[in-house]
matplotlib code that plots the C-alpha trace (Angstrom):
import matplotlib.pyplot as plt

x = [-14.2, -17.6, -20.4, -18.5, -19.4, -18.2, -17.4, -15.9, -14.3, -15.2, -12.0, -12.6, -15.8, -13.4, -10.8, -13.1, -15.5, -12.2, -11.4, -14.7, -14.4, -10.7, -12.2, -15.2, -12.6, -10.7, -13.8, -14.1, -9.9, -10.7, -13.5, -11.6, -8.7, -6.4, -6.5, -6.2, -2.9, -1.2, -1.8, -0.4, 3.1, 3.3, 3.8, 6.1, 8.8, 10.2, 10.6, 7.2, 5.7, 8.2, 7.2, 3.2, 3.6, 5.2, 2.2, -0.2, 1.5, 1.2, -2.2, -2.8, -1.9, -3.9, -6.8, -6.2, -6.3, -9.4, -11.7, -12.5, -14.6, -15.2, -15.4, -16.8, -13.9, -14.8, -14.2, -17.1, -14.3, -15.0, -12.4, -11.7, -9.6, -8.6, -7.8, -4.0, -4.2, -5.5, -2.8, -0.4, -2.2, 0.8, 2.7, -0.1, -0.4, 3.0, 4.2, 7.8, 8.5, 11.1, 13.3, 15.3, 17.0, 16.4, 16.5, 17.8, 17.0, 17.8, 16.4, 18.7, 19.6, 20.3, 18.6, 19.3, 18.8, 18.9, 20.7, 20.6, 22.9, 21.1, 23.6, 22.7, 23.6, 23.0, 22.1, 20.2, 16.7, 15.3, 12.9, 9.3, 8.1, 10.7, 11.6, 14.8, 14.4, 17.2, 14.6, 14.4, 16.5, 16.8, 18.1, 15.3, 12.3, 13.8, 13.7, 9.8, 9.0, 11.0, 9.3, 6.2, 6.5, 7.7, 5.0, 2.1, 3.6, 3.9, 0.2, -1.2, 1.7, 0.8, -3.0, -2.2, -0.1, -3.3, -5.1, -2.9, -2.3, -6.2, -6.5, -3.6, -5.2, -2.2, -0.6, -0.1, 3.5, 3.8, 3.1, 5.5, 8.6, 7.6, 7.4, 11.0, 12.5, 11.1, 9.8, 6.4, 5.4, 4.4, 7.8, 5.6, 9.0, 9.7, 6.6, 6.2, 10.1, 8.9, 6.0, 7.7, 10.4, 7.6, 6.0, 9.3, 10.2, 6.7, 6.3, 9.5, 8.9, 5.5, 6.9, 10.2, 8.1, 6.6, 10.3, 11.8, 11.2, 12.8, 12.7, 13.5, 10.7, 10.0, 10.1, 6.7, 7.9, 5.6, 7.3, 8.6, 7.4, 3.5, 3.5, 5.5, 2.6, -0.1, 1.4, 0.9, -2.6, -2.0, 0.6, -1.1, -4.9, -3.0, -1.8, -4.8, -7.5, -6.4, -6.8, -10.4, -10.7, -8.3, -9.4, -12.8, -11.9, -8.9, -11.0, -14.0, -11.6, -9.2, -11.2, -13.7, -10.5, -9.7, -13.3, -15.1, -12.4, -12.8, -13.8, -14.2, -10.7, -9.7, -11.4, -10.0, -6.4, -7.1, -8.0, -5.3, -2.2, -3.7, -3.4, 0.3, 1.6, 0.8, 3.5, 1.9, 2.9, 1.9, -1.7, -2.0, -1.0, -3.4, -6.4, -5.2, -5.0, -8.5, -9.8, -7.9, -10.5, -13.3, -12.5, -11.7, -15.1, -17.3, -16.0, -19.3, -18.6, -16.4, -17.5, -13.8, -10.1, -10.0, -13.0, -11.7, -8.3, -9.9, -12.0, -8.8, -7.5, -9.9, -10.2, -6.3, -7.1, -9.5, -7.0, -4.2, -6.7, -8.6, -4.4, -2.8, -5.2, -3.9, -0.5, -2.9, -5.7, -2.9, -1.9, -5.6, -6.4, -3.3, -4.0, -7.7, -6.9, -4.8, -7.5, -10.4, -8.7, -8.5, -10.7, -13.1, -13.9, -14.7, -16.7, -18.7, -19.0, -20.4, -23.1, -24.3, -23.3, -23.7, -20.5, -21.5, -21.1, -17.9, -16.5, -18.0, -16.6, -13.7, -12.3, -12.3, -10.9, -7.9, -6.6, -7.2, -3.3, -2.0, -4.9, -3.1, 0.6, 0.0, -2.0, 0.8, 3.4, 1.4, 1.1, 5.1, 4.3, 1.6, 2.9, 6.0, 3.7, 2.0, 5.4, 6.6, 3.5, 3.4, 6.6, 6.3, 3.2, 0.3, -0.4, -2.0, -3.5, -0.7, -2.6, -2.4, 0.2, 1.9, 5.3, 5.7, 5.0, 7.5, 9.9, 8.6, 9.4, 13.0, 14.1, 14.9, 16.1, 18.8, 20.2, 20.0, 23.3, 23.5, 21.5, 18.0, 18.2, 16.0, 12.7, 14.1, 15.2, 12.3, 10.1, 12.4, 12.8, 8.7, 8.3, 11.5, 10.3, 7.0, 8.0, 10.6, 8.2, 5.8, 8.4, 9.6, 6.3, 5.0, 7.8, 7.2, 3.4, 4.3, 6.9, 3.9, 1.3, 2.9, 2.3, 5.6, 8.0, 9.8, 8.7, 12.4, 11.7, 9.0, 11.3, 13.3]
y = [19.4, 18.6, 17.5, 14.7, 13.1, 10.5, 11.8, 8.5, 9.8, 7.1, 5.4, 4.6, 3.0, 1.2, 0.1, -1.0, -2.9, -4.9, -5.8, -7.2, -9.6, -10.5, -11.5, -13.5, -15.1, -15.9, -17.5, -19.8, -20.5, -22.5, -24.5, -26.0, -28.3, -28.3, -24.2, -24.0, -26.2, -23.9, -21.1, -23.0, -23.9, -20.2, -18.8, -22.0, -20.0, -17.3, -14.9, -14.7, -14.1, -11.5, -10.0, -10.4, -8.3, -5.4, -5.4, -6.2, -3.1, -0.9, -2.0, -1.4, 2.6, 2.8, 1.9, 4.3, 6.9, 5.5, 6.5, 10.1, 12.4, 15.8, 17.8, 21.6, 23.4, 26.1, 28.6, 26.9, 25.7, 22.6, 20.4, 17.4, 14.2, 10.6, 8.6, 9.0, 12.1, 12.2, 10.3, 12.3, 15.7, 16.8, 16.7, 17.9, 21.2, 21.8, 23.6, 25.1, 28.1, 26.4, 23.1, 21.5, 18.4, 15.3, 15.8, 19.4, 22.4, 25.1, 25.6, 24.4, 27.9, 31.0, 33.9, 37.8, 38.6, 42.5, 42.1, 44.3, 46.5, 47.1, 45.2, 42.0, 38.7, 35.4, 32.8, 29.5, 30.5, 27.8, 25.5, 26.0, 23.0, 20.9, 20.5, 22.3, 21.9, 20.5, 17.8, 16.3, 13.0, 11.6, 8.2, 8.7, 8.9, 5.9, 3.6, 4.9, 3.8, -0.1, -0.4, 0.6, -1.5, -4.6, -4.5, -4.2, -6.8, -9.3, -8.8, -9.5, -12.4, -14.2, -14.0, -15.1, -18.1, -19.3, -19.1, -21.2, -23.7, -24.2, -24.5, -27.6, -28.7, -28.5, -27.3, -23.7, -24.3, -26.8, -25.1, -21.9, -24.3, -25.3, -21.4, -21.0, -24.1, -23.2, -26.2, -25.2, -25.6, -21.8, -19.6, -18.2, -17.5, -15.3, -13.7, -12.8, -11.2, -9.3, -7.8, -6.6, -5.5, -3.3, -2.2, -1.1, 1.2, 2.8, 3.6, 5.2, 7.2, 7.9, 9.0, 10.8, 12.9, 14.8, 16.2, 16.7, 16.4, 12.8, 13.1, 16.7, 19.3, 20.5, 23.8, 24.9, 23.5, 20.1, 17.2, 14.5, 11.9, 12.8, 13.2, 10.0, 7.9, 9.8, 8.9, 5.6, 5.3, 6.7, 3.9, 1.0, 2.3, 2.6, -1.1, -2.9, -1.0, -1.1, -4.9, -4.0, -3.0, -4.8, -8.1, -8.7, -7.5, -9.7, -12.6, -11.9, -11.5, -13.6, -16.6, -15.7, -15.5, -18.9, -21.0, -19.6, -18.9, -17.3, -13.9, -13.4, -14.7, -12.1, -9.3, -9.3, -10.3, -6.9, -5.2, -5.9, -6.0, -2.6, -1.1, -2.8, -1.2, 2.3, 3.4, 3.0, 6.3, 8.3, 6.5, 7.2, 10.7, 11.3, 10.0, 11.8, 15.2, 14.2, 13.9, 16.6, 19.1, 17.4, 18.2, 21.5, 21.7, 20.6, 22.2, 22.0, 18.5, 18.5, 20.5, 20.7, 20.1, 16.7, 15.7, 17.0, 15.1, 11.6, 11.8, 12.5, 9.5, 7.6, 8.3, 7.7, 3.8, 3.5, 4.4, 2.3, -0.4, -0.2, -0.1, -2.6, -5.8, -6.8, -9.1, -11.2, -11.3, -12.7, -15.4, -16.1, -17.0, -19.0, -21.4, -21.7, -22.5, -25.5, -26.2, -26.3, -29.5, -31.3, -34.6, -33.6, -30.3, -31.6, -34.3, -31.6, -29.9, -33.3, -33.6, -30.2, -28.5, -24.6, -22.3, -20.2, -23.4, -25.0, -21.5, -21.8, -25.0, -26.5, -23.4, -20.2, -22.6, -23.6, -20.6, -18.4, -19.2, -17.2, -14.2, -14.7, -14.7, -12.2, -9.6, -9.8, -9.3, -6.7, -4.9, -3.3, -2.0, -0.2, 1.6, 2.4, 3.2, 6.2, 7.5, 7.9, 9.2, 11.9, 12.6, 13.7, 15.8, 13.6, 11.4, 12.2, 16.2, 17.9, 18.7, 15.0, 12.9, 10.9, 9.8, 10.7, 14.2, 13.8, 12.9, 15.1, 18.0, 17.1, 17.3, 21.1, 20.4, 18.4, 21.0, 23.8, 24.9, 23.1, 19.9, 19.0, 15.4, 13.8, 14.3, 11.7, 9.5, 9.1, 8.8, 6.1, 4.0, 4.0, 3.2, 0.7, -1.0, -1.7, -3.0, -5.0, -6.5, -7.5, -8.6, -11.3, -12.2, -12.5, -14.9, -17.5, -17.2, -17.9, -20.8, -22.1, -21.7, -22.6, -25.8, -25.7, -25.5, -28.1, -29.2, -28.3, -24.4, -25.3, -25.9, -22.3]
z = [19.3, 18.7, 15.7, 14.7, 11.5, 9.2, 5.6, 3.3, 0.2, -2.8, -2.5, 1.2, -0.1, -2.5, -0.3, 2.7, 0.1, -1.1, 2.5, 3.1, -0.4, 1.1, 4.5, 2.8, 0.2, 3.3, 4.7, 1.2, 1.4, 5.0, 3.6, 1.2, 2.8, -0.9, -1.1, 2.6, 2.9, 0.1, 1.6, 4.6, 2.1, 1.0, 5.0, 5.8, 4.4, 7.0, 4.2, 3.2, 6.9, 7.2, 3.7, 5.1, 8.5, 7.1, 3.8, 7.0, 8.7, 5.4, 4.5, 8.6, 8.2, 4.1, 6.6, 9.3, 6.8, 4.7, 7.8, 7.5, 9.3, 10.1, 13.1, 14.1, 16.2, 18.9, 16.3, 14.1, 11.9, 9.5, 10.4, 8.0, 9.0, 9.1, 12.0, 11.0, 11.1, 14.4, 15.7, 14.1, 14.7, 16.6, 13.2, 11.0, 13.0, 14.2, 11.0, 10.9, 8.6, 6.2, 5.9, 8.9, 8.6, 10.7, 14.6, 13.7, 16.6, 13.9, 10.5, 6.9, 5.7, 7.5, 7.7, 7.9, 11.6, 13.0, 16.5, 20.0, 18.3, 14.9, 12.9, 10.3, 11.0, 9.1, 11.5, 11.6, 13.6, 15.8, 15.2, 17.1, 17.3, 19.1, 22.2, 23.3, 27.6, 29.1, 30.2, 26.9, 26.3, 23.2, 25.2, 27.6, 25.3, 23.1, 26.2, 26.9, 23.1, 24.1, 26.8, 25.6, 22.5, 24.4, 26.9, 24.5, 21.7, 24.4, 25.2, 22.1, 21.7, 24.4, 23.5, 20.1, 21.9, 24.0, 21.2, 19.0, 21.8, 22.0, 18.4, 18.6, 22.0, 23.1, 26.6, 26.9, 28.3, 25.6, 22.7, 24.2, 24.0, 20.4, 19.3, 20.9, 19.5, 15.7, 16.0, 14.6, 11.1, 10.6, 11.6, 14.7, 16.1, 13.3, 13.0, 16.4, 16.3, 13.4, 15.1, 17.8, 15.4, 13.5, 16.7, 18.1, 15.1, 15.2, 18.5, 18.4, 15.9, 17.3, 20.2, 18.9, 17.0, 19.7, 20.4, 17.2, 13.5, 12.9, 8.9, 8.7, 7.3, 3.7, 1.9, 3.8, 7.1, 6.7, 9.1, 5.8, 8.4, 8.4, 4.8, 4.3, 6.2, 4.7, 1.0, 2.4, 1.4, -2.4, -3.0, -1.4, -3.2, -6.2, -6.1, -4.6, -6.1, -9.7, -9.7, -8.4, -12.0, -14.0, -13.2, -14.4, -17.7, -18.0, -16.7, -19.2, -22.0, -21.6, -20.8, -23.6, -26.6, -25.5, -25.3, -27.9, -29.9, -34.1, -34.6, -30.8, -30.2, -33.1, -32.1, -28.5, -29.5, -32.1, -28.7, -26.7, -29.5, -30.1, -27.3, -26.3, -29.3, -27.8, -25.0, -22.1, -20.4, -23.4, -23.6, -19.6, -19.9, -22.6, -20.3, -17.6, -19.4, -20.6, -17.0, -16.1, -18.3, -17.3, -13.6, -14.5, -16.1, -13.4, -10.5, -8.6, -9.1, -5.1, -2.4, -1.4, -2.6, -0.9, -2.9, -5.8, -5.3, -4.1, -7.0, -9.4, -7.6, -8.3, -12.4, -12.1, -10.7, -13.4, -15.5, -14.8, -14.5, -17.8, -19.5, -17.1, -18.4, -21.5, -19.8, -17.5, -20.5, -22.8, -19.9, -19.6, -23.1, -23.6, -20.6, -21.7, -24.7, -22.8, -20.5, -23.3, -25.0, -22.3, -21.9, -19.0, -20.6, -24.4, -22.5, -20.8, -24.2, -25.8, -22.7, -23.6, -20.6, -21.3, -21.7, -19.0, -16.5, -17.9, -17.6, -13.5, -12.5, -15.6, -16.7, -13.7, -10.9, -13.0, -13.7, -10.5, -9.9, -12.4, -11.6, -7.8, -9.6, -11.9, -9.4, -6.7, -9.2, -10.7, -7.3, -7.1, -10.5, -10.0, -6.6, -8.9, -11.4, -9.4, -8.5, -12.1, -13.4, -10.6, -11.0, -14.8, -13.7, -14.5, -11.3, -8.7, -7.6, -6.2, -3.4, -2.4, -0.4, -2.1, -2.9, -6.3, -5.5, -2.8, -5.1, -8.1, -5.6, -4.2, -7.5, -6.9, -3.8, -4.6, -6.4, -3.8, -1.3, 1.1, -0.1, 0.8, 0.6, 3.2, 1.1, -1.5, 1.0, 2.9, -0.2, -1.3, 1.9, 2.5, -1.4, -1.3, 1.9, 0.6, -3.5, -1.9, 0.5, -2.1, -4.4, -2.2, -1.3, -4.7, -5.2, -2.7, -4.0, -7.6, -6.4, -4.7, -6.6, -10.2, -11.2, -13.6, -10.5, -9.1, -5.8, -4.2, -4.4, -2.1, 0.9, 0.2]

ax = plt.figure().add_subplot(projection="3d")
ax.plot(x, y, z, "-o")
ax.set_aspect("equal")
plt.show()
């Protein structure tokens, strides 16, 4: 391969722009002692680290496929990828010719074969893309992928250890029997388990996947594992990038209903009443079927069908986002409307201090926990969100990874003789994983962070 050349697609601009306001917000969070120590209470609970790593690990892969680039093959081919797919090309190009179920060596139906002696026979063909040499151990290659794991997670453990040990000027050896014990106030123990947990499971997989199909294939032959990682990106775009847009215009509105208050506190409750009394998968729908012609329209708009589908991927997170605002915009104006009678904020109103800065310093800091509550509750919606709309046909382009489609697509296949079921179960277990980790996270932020809880759910 040669000519390489990065290509972003507008939502890796998106996603890697977010990243960057995450790490200089984390930069702010360690200035400031009070934000600093609860963010310190929220990963004191072992629940919560163990929720973090596996969003870390998702968000980790949503990455790894937000760097694209293309490359000219020896056959002057234009060859478009991410780096996922690159470590995955194994996968992407070893294509079987119909569906197999998981660690299978034959295909799922049979087929009419002609044999030596010109007669027809149904049997289950083999599978080309597996390994079938009496070399090949399944026990064998799983203790590679534990070793492998071990060996590098206790690598970047133990540098993470020195480092921590520096940081408490404290002995090396020290520190060590502290981490064992749990005797730490961060569950480092726990965290470190879970990492090597996570690593464990990937690199066997990783490494499983070069002999067999571990997931099964499709109707086309597509290994279900590649395209469950690769609709790893959709659902985790889908619920970080939608606040991208969701959030200013709660903010704006929100705090503006509940300071200035008369017609504009009417106008924007008129707004958002509005558009809660239309159902909100009929009112997405309708915006998506609008987009839909427009696309259509314009096709000189993409110069090819992964332009066309990041860019219907992105009108679909402007979407969500521009009909997702009204819940937080109603919290919003209801604590403002709190925080604008109290003492220090009529005082400033008496010194003459403009709106603009009692918004800046009374207002915007007192209310950025619920914005934190609200988006991290928000975020399971949203990736569920994606998979129901794709589902009923008006999500995501077809042409993309994601697992709504997944899902939208087994729904024949359930029904078939014998069952194709490993589709849906994949889709769900990478879709369940990731809401349930964010669920339980989002709890221990909002039992932190809410002022209106007691101060024993801190300790759970």
């Amino acid at each position: 391969m040669n000519d390489f050349a990065l290509t972003p697609l507008w939502t890796d601009w998106m996603i890697w722009g977010l990243i960057a306001s995450f790490a200089y917000l984390g930069v702010l969070v360690r200035r400031s002692r009070q934000v600093a120590q609860q963010w310190m209470r929220i990963f004191e609970s072992k629940l919560a680290m163990i929720s973090a790593m596996i969003l870390c690990i998702y968000l980790l892969i949503a990455l790894l496929d937000s760097i694209h680039f293309q490359t000219t093959s020896a056959q002057q081919m234009t060859v478009h990828q991410s780096v996922l797919d690159k470590v995955f090309s194994h996968l992407a190009v070893g294509q079987e010719r119909t569906y197999s179920a998981p660690f299978a060596s034959t295909e799922h139906t049979k087929s009419l074969v002609v044999n030596q002696a010109g007669e027809m026979q149904q049997l289950r063909l083999p599978l080309k893309h597996i390994r079938q040499d009496a070399d090949f151990s399944m026990i064998g290659q799983t203790l590679s992928a534990f070793l492998f794991a071990s060996v590098l997670s206790g690598f970047v453990v133990g540098w993470h250890l020195l480092w921590r040990s520096r940081v408490h000027q404290c002995p090396f050896k020290d520190w060590l029997n502290q981490v064992l014990l749990g005797k730490t106030r961060l569950p480092w123990r726990t965290a470190y388990l879970t990492f090597w947990g996570l690593l464990t499971l990937f690199c066997w997989l990783w490494v499983m996947s070069h002999s067999v199909h571990v997931l099964g294939t499709d109707k086309v032959g597509s290994d279900v594992l590649y395209e469950s990682m690769k609709s790893i990106r959709t659902g985790v775009l889908i619920g970080v990038l939608t606040t991208l847009v969701m959030l200013p215009l709660a903010l704006f509105l929100g705090i503006s209903a509940g300071l200035f208050k008369g017609w504009v506190d009417d106008v924007i409750q008129y707004i958002y009443t509005t558009l809660n009394s239309i159902p909100g998968v009929l009112l997405i729908a309708a915006a998506v079927l609008v987009m839909q012609v427009i696309l259509s329209n314009h096709p000189d708009w993409f110069s090819s069908t992964e332009d066309r589908a990041d860019i219907r991927l992105m009108f679909l997170i402007f979407i969500l986002g521009l009909t997702s605002w009204t819940g937080l915009c109603r919290l919003l104006r209801a604590e403002t409307l709190k925080l604008s009678a109290v003492d220090y904020v009529t005082a400033a109103k008496a010194f003459g201090v403009s709106r603009m800065t009692i918004i800046r310093r009374h207002i915007l800091p007192n209310v950025m926990h619920i914005v934190l509550i609200a988006v991290v509750l928000d975020f399971s919606g949203l990736v569920l969100a994606e998979a129901v709309l794709s589902y009923v046909g008006v999500g995501v382009d077809p042409t993309m990874h994601s697992w709504g489609n997944m899902i939208n697509q087994a729904r024949l296949e359930m029904a078939r003789e014998p069952m194709v079921w490993w589709s849906l179960f994949s889709a769900f277990i990478f879709m369940f994983v990731l809401v349930l980790a964010a669920n339980l996270f989002s709890d221990r932020v909002q039992a932190v962070l809410d002022p209106r809880n007691q101060s024993d759910q801190l300790t759970r």
